[in-house]
C-alpha positions as CSV (number, residue, x, y, z in Angstrom):
1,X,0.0,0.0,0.0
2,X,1.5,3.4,-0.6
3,X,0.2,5.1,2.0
4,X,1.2,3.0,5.4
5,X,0.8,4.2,9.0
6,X,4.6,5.0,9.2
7,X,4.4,7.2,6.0
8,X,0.9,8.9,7.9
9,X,2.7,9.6,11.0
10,X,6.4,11.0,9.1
11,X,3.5,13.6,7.5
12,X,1.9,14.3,10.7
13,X,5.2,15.0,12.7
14,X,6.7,16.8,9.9
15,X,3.3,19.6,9.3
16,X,1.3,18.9,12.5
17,X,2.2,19.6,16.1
18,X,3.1,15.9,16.5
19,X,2.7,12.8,15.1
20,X,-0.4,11.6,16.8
21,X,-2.2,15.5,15.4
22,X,-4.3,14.3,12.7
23,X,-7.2,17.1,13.3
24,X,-4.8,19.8,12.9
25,X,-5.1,21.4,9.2
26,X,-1.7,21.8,8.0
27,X,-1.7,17.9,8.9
28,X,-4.8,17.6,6.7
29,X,-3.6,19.5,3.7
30,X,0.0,17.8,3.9
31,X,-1.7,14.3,3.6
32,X,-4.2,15.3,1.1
33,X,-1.5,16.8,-1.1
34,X,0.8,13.6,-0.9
35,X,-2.7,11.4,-1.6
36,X,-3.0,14.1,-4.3
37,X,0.1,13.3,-6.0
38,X,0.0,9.7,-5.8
39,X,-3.3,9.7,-7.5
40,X,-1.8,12.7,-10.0
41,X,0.9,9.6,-11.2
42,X,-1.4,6.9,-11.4
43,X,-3.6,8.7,-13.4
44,X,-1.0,9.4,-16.4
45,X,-0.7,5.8,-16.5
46,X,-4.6,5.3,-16.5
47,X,-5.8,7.9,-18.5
48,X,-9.3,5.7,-18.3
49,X,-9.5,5.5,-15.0
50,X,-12.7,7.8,-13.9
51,X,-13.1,6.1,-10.7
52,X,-9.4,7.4,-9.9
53,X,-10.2,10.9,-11.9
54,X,-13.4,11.0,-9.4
55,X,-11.4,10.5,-6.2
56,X,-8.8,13.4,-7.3
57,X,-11.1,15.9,-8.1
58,X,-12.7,15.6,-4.9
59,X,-9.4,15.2,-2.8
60,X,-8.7,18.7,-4.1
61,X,-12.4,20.3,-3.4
62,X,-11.3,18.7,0.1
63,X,-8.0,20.5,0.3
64,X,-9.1,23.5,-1.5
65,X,-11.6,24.1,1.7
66,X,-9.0,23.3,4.6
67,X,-6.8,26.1,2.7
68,X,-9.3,28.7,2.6
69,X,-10.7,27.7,6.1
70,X,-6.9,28.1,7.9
71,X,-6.5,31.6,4.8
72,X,-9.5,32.7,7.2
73,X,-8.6,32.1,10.4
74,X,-5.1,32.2,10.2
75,X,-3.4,34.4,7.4
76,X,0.1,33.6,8.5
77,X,0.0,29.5,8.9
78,X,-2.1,29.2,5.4
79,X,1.4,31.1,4.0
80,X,3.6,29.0,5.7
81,X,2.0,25.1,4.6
82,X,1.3,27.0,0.9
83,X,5.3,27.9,1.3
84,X,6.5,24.5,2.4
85,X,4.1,22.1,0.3
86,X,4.8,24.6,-2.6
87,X,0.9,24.6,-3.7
88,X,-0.1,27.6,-6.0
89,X,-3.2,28.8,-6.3
């Protein structure tokens, strides 16, 4: 599986408070964005895919509302997890 509990917990510790913070929201958007790009690579192998293409494009409605939730409550962390993830908008 690509995604194990190890790999979860690296992401958490790395953009959360610790590793066992999985509510926190640069937490959230750090996983998403990895799930994200996993999907992104299977999906130029699988062009056909549209169960795949489904779970992208609402992995990214999901991440596109954490951002804007933490751009309204907190100007300065939704800069630094768009800095360090390197998302665009």
């Amino acid at each position: 599986m690509y995604l194990s509990t190890e790999k979860k917990k690296e992401i958490f510790k790395k953009h959360g408070k610790s590793e066992n913070d999985t509510g926190s929201a640069e937490g959230q958007i750090a996983l998403f964005t990895y799930r994200i790009a996993h999907l992104t690579g299977h999906l130029k192998n699988n062009r056909k895919d549209y169960g795949t293409q489904r779970a992208l494009q609402l992995l990214v409605g999901k991440r596109r509302s954490l951002l804007d939730y933490l751009k309204k409550k907190d100007i300065e962390r939704y800069r630094a997890i768009v800095k360090e993830l390197g998302l665009r908008r």
